[in-house]
VEXDREN-2710 file (C-alpha; in Angstrom, 1 decimal):
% VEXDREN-2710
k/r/px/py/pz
1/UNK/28.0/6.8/24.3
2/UNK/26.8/3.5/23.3
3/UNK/23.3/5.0/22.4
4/UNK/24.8/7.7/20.2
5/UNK/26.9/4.8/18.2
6/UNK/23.9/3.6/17.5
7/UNK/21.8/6.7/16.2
8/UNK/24.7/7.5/14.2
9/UNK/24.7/4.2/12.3
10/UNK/21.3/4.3/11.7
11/UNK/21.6/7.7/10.5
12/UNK/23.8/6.9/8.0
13/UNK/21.1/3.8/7.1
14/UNK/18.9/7.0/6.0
15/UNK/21.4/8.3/4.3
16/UNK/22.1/5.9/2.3
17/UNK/18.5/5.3/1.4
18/UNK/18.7/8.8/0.8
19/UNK/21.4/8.9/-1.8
20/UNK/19.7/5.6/-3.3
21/UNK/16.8/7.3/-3.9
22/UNK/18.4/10.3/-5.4
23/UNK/20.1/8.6/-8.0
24/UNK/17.1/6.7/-9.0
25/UNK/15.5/10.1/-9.5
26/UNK/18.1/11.3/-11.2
27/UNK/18.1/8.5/-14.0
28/UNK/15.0/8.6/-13.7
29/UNK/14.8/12.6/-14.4
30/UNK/12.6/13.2/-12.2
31/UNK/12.8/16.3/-9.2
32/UNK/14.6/13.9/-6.2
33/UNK/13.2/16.3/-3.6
34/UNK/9.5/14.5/-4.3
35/UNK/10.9/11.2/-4.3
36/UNK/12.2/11.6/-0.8
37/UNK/9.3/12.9/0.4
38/UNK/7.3/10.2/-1.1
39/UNK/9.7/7.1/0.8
40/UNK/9.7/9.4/3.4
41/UNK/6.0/8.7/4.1
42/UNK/6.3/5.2/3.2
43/UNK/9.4/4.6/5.7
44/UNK/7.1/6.3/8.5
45/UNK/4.2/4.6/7.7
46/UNK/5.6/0.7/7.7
47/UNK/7.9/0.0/10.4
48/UNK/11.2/-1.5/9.1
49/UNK/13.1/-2.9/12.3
50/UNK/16.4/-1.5/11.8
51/UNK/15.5/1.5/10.7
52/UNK/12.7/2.0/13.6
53/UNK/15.1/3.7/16.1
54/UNK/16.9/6.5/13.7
55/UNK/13.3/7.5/12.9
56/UNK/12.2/7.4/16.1
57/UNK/15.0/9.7/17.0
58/UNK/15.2/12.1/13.9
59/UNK/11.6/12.8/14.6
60/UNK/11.8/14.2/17.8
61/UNK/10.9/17.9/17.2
62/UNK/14.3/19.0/19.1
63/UNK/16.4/17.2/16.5
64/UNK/14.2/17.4/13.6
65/UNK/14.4/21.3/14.1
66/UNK/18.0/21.5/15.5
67/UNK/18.9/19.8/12.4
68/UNK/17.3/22.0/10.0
69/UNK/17.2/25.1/11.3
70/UNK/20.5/25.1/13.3
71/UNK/22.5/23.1/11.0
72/UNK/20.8/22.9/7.4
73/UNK/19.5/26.5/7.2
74/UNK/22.8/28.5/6.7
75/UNK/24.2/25.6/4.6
76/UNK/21.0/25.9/2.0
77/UNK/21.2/29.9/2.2
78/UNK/24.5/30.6/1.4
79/UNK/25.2/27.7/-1.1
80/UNK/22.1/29.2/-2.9
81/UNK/23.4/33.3/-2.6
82/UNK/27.1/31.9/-4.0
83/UNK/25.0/30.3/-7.0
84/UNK/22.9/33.2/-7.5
85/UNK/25.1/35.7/-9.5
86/UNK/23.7/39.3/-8.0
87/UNK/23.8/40.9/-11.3
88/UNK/21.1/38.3/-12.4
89/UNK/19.0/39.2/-8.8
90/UNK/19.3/43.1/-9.7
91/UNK/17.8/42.5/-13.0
92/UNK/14.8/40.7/-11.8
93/UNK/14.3/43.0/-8.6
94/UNK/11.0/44.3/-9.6
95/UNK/9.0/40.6/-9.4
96/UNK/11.7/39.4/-6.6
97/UNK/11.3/42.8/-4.2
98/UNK/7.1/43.0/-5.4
99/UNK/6.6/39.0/-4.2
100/UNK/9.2/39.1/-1.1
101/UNK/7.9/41.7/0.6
102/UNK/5.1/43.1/-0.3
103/UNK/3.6/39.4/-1.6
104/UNK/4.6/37.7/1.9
105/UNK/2.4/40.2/3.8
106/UNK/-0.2/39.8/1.4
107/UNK/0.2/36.0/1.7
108/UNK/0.7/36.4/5.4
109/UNK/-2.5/38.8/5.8
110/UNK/-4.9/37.1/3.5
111/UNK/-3.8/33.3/4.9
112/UNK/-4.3/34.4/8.7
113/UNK/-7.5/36.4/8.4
114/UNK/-8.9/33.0/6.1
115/UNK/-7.8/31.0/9.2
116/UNK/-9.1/32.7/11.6
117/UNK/-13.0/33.2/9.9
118/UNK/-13.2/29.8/8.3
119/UNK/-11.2/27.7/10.4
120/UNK/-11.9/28.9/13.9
121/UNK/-8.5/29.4/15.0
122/UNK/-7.7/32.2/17.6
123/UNK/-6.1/34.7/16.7
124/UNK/-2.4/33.9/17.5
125/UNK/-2.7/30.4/15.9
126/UNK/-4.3/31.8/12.8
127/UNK/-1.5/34.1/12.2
128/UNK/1.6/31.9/13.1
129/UNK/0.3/29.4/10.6
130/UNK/0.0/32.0/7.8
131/UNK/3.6/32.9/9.0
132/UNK/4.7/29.6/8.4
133/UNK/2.6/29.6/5.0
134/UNK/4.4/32.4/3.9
135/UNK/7.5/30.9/3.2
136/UNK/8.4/29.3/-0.1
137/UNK/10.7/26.7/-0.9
138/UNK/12.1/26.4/-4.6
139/UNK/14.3/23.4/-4.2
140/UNK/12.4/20.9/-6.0
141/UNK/10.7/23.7/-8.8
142/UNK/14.5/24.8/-9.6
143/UNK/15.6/21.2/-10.4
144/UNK/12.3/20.8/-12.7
145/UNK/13.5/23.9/-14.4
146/UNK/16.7/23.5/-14.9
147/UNK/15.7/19.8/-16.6
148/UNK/13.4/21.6/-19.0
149/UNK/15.2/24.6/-19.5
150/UNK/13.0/27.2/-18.5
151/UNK/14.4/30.7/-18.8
152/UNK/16.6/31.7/-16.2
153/UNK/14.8/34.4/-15.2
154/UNK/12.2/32.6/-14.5
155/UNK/14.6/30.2/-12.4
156/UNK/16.1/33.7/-10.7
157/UNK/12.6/35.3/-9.8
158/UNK/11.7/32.1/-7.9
159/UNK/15.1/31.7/-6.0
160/UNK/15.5/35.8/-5.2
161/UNK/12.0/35.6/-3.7
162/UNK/12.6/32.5/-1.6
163/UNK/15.9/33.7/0.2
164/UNK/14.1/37.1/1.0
165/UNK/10.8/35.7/1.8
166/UNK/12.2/32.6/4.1
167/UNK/13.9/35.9/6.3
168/UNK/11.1/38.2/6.4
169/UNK/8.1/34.6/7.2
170/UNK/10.9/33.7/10.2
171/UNK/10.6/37.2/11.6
172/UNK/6.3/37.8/11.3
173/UNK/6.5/34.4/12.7
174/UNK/8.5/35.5/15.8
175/UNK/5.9/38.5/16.1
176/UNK/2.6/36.3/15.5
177/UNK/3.2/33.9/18.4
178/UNK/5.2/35.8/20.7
179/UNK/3.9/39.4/20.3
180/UNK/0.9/39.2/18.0
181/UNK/-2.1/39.7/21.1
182/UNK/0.0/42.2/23.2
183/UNK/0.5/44.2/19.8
184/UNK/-3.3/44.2/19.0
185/UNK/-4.3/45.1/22.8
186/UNK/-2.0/48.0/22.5
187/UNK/-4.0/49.5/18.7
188/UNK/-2.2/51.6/17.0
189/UNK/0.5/51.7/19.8
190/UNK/0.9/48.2/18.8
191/UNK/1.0/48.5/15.3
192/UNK/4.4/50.7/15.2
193/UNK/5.7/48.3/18.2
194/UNK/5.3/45.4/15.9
195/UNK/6.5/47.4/12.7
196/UNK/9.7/48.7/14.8
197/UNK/10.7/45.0/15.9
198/UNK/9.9/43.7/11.7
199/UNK/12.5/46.7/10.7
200/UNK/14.8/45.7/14.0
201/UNK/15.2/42.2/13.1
202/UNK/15.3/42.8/9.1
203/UNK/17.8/45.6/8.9
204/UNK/20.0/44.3/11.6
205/UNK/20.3/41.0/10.2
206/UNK/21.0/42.9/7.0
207/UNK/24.0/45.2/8.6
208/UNK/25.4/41.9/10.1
209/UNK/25.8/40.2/7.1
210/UNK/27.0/43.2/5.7
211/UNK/30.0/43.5/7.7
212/UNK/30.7/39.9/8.2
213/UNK/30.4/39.5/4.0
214/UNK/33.1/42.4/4.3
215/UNK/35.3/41.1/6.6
216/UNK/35.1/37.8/5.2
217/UNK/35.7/39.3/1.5
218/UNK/39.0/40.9/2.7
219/UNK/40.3/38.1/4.6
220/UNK/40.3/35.7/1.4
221/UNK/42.2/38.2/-0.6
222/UNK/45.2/37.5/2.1
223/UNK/44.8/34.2/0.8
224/UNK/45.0/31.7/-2.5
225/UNK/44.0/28.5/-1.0
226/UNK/41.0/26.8/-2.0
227/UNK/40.2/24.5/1.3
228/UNK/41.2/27.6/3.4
229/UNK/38.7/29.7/1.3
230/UNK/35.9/27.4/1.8
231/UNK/36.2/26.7/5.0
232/UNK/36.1/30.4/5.7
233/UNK/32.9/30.7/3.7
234/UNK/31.5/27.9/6.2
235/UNK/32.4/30.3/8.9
236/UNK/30.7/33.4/7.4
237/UNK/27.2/31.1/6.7
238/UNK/27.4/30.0/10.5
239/UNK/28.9/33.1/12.2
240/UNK/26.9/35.5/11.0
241/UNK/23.7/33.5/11.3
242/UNK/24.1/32.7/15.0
243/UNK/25.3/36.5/15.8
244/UNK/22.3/37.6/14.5
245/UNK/20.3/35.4/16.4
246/UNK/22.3/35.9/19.5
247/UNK/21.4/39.8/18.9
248/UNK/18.1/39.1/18.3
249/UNK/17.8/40.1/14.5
250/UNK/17.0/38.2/11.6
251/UNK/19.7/35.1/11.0
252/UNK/18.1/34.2/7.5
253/UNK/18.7/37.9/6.3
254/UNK/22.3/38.0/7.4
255/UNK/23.1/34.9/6.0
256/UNK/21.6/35.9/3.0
257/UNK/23.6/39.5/2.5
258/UNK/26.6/37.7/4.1
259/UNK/26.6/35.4/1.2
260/UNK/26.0/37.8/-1.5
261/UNK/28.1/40.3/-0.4
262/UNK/31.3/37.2/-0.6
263/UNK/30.1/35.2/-3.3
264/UNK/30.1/38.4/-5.6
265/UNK/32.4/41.2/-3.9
266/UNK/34.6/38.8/-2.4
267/UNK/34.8/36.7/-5.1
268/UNK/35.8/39.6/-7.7
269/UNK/38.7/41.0/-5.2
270/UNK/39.4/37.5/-3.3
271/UNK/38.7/34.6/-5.4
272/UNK/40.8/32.6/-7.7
273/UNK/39.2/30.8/-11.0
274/UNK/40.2/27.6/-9.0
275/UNK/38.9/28.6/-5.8
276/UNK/35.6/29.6/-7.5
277/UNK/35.2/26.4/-8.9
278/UNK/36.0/24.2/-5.9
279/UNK/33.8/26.4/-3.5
280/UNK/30.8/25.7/-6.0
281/UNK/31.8/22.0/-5.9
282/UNK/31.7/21.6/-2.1
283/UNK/29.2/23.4/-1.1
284/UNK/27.3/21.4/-4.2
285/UNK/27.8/18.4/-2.1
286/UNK/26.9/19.7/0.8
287/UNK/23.6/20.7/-0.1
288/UNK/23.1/17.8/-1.5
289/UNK/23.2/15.9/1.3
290/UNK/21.8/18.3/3.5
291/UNK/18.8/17.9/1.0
292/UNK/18.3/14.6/1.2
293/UNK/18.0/14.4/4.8
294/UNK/15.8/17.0/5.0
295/UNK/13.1/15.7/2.2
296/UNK/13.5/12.4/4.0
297/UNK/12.8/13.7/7.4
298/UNK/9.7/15.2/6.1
299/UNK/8.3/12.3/5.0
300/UNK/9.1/10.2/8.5
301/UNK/7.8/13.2/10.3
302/UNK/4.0/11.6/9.4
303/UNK/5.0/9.2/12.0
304/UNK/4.1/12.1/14.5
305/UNK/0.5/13.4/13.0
306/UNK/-2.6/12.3/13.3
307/UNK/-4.9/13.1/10.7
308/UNK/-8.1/11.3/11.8
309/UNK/-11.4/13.5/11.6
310/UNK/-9.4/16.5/10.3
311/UNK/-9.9/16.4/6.6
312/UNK/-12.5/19.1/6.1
313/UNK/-10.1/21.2/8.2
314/UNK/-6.7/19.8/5.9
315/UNK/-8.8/20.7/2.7
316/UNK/-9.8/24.3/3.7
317/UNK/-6.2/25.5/4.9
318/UNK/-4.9/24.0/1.6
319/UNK/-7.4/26.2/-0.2
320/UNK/-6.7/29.0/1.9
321/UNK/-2.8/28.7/0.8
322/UNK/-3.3/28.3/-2.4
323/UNK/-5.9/31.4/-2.9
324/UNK/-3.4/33.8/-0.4
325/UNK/-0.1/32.8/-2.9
326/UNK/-2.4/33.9/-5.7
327/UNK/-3.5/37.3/-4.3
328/UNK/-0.1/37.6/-3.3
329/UNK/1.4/36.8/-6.4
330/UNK/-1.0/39.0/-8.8
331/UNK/-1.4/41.4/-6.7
332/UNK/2.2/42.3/-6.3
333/UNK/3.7/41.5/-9.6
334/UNK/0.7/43.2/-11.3
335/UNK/2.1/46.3/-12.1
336/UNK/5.4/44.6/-14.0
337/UNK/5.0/45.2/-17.7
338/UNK/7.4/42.3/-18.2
339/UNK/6.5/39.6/-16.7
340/UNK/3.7/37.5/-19.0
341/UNK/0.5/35.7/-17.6
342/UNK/1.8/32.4/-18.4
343/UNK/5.4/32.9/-16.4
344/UNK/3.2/34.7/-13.7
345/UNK/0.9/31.7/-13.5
346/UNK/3.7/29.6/-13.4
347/UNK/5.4/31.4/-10.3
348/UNK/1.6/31.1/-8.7
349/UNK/1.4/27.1/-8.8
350/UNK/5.4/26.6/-8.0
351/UNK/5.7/28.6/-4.8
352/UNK/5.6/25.2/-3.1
353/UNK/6.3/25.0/0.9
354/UNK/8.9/23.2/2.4
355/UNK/10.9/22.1/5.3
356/UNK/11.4/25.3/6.7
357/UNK/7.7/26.0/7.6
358/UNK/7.6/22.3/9.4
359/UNK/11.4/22.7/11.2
360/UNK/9.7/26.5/12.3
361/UNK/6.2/24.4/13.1
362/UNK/8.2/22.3/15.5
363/UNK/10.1/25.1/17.3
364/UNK/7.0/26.4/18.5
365/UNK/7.1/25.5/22.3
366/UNK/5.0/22.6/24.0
367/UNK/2.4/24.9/25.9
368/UNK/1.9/26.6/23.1
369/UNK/-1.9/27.1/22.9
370/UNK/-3.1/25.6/19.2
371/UNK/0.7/23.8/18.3
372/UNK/-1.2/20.8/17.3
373/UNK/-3.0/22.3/14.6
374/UNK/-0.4/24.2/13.5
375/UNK/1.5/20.8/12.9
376/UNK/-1.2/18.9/11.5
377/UNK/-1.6/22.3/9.2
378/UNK/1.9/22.8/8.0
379/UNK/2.3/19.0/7.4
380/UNK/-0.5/18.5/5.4
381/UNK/-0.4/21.7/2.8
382/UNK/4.2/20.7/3.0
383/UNK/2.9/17.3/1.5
384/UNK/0.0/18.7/-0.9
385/UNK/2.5/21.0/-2.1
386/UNK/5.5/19.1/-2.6
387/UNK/3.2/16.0/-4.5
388/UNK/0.6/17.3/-5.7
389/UNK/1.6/20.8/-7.0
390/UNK/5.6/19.4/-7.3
391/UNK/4.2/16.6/-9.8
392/UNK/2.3/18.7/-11.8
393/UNK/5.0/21.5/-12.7
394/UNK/6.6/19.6/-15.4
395/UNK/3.4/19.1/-16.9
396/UNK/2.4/22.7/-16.5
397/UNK/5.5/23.7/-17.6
398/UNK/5.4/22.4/-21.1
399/UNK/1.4/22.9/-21.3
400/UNK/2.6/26.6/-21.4
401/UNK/5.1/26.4/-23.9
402/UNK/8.0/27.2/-21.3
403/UNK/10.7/24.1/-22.2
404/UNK/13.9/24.5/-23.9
405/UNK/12.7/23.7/-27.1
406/UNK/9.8/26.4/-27.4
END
């Protein structure tokens, strides 16, 4: 009992470094997501007494995954469907179905075939890494956007695609290192195996959040109580996440339709002006601090990788991310009339990669045959991404005549 005092303390040491550091970025303007990333590296690269043991313990793959995926997942996904009006979503559904399906295979395909020729990896390895490649993470782009004022379609295409895509790069990630051999083996056999269990775990997490969203909807319109209301909406996020594990479909997805399904239906039939606003409020918090522990831990989580004689090997998967996000992005948004080479080159360079790939990294068992490079992998492109391309989208942003003012 003692031990967990302890842990909890220092947790809330990181916290607070946390918040300190988000409201220097904030005066700052700059995207806060970065800065914790960047004294996230610096915290687990100098060892600071105090804080040793809470990093020592938030870095253990168990918590650092339990955390994110368990806890911070549902929390991100629904706050993020409850902000995301769906009449704005259906508008921009041609780039935001053309990048999250068809542009995560394509990501998915091009990244694990690159993998596999130029880095040497077998086959399974190659292919759960360009799983974990293939989902984005607009956290830190949205914030830059929002500062400059770039169009909110913009803002919406980048969002729309990242709660699809993080759904459908959990599920071929489930398939590459579980099923992805036995699948080949089997030929063509193999091929509607794999694309039965894709539609199983999609569509069912898709009719779960469906019903739960529902249910959830018409319970609230029993109701005009604002803490009530929210903590009901903290049921539906969890609930219908962990059913749809337990039944083996997609958790992402359900949260996802879940979410939309009560922060639009539910809030039309169910929802008060007050209750709207509060429910944006908390869950603003929330995320918030969810965020900051999760930027933080990514940065103490170099603690646990060794980079040393790996470089050439760091360089080429970065490469190989980058070109597979560009045939994935031109080559599904291609065919949209509306959507101009400057806001499509801008989409390219901000689909960055974030905590989710590393939190799924880490889940990926201890025998696993190639789970070292897969870590070393995923860390190094979720750093490269986050600093180098993260610091470089303001920039980009008013290079191409995207701000406010334009």
């Amino acid at each position: 009992m003692h031990g967990f005092h302890d842990v909890f303390i220092q947790i809330l040491i990181l916290l607070a470094i946390s918040v300190t550091v988000i409201g220097i970025a904030k005066l700052l303007k700059e995207p806060y997501s970065i800065a914790l990333v960047l004294v996230g590296l610096l915290l687990g690269l100098t060892e600071i007494p105090f804080i040793e043991e809470a990093e020592q313990f938030i870095t253990q793959s168990e918590v650092f995954q339990a955390t994110i995926i368990s806890l911070f997942l549902p929390i991100l996904l629904g706050d993020a469907t409850l902000k995301l009006p769906f009449h704005q979503l259906y508008d921009q559904k041609k780039p935001v179905l053309g990048m999250a399906f068809i542009g995560t295979f394509l990501s998915f395909i091009s990244i694990g075939t690159g993998a596999y020729f130029l880095l040497d990896l077998p086959l399974p390895v190659a292919f759960t890494f360009a799983a974990l490649m293939s989902a984005t993470d607009p956290i830190s782009v949205l914030s830059i956007f929002k500062s400059l004022g770039v169009s909110k379609k913009l803002s919406t295409i980048m969002e729309g695609e990242s709660l699809f895509n993080d759904g459908i790069a959990v599920v071929l990630f489930k398939i590459s290192f579980i099923y992805l051999l036995t699948y080949i083996e089997m030929g063509w056999a193999g091929l509607g195996s794999g694309t039965f269990m894709f539609l199983k775990f999609a569509l069912g997490g898709a009719l779960i959040g469906l019903a739960l969203g529902f249910v959830f909807s018409q319970i609230i319109r029993i109701f005009d109580d604002y803490p009530l209301e929210i903590a009901m909406s903290a049921l539906l996020f969890f609930g219908s996440y962990f059913i749809a594990e337990h039944f083996e479909t997609s958790g992402v997805i359900a949260v996802v339709i879940g979410g939309f399904m009560f922060g639009d239906y539910g809030a039309k039939i169910g929802m008060s002006q007050e209750t709207k606003i509060n429910i944006n409020t908390f869950w603003d918090t929330i995320t918030l601090i969810a965020n900051s522990l999760i930027f933080l831990m990514v940065g103490l989580e170099i603690r646990n990788i060794d980079f040393e004689g790996h470089w050439t090997m760091i360089g080429v998967a970065v490469l190989l991310v980058l070109m597979g996000r560009t045939i994935a992005i031109y080559l599904s948004t291609g065919w949209i009339k509306d959507l101009k080479h400057a806001e499509r080159f801008l989409i390219n360079w901000a689909g960055l990669r974030g905590s989710l790939s590393i939190a799924l990294a880490l889940s990926l068992p201890g025998d696993f045959n190639g789970r070292e490079e897969i870590l070393l992998l995923t860390f190094a492109v979720v750093v490269f991404s986050l600093i180098v391309q993260g610091l470089t989208i303001k920039p980009l942003v008013k290079k191409l005549g995207m701000t406010k003012s334009h």
